[in-house]
C-alpha positions in Angstrom: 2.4 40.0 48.1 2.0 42.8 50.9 2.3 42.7 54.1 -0.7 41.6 56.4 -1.0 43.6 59.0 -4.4 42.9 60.3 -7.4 40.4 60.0 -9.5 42.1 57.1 -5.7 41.7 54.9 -5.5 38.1 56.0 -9.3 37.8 54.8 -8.7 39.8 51.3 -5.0 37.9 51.0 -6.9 34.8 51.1 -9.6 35.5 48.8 -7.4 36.2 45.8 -5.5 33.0 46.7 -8.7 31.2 46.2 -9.9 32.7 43.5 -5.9 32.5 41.7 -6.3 28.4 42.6 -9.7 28.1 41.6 -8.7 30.1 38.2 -5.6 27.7 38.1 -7.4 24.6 38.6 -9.5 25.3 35.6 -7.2 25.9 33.5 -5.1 22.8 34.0 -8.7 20.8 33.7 -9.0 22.7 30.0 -5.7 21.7 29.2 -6.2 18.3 30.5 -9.1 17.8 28.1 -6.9 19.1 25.3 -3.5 16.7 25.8 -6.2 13.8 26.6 -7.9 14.4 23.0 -4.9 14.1 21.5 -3.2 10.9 22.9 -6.1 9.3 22.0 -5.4 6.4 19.5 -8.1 7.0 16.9 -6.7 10.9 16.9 -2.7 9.7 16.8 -3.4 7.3 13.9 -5.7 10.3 11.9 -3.0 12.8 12.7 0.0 10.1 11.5 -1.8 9.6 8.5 -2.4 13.6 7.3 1.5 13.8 7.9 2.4 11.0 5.7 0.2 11.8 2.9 0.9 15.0 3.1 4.3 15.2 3.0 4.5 13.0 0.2 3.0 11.3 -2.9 3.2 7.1 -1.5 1.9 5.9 -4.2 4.7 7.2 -6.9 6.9 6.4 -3.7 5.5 2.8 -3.7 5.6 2.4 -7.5 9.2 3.6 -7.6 10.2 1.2 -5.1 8.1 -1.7 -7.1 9.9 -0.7 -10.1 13.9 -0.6 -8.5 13.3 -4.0 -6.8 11.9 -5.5 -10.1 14.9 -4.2 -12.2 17.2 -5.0 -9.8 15.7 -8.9 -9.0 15.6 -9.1 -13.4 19.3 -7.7 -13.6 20.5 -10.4 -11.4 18.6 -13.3 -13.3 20.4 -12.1 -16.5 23.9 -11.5 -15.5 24.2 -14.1 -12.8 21.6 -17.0 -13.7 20.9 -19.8 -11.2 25.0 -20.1 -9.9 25.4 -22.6 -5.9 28.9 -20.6 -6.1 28.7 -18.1 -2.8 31.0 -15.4 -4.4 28.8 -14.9 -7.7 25.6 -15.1 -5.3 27.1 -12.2 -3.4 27.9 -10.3 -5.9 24.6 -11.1 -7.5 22.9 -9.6 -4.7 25.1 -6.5 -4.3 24.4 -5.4 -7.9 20.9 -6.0 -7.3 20.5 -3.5 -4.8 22.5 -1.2 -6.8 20.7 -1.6 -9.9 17.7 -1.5 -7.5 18.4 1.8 -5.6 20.0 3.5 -8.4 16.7 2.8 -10.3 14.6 4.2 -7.3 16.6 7.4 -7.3 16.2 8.2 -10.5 12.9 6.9 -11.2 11.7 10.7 -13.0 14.4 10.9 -14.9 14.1 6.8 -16.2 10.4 7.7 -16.6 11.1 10.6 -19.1 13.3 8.7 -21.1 11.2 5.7 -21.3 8.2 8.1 -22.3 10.3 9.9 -25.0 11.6 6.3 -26.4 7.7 4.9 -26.5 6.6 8.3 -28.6 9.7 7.7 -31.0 9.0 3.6 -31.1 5.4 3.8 -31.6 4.1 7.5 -31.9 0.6 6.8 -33.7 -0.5 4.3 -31.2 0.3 6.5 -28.6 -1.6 9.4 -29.8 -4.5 7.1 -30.2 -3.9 6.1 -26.2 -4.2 9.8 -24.9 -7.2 10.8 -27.2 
């Protein structure tokens, strides 16, 4: 800013104050609006929900998941049975999240196989299926 040296710089100097906070003032009402429409809860939850679907496929996610717990929860029933001993319960339960999360991991690959062992067990059926 410049020097004021006389009345008619003191009445200019304070005219492009005013019109510099009058210029501010809208603009922190615009962006007001802005941050406003998007903390509200309707726009959060929208928003939440593109970035989830988005970023992934749930429902292979969900299947996969469906399909570890399954294998894992049947594994145990075969190998350890109904048992009140604490040890093989433990260790009943440890191989059923391994079996479980090994089988989410590499649900693609399991898928593949299974697909390729269905066409070799029952290929005419199959071809019947996709027609």
């Amino acid at each position: 800013m410049e020097n004021i040296q006389n009345t008619a710089d003191l009445k200019d100097a304070i005219a492009k104050l005013t019109i510099q906070q009058a210029t501010d003032l809208f603009l922190f009402k615009e962006e007001f609006q802005v941050t406003k429409e998007k903390f509200k809860l309707s726009n959060i939850i929208r928003s939440g929900f593109k970035e989830v679907t988005s970023t992934s496929n749930i429902a292979t996610d969900i299947m996969n998941a469906a399909v570890g717990l399954t294998t894992g929860f049947v594994t145990k029933k075969i190998l350890i049975g109904k048992t009140i001993n604490p040890v093989k319960n433990l260790l009943g339960m440890l191989m059923e999240l391994f079996v479980a999360n090994k089988v989410m991991s590499n649900a693609d690959a399991l898928k593949s196989v299974g697909s390729a062992l269905l066409k070799k067990i029952m290929p005419k059926k199959l071809e019947k299926l996709t027609l």
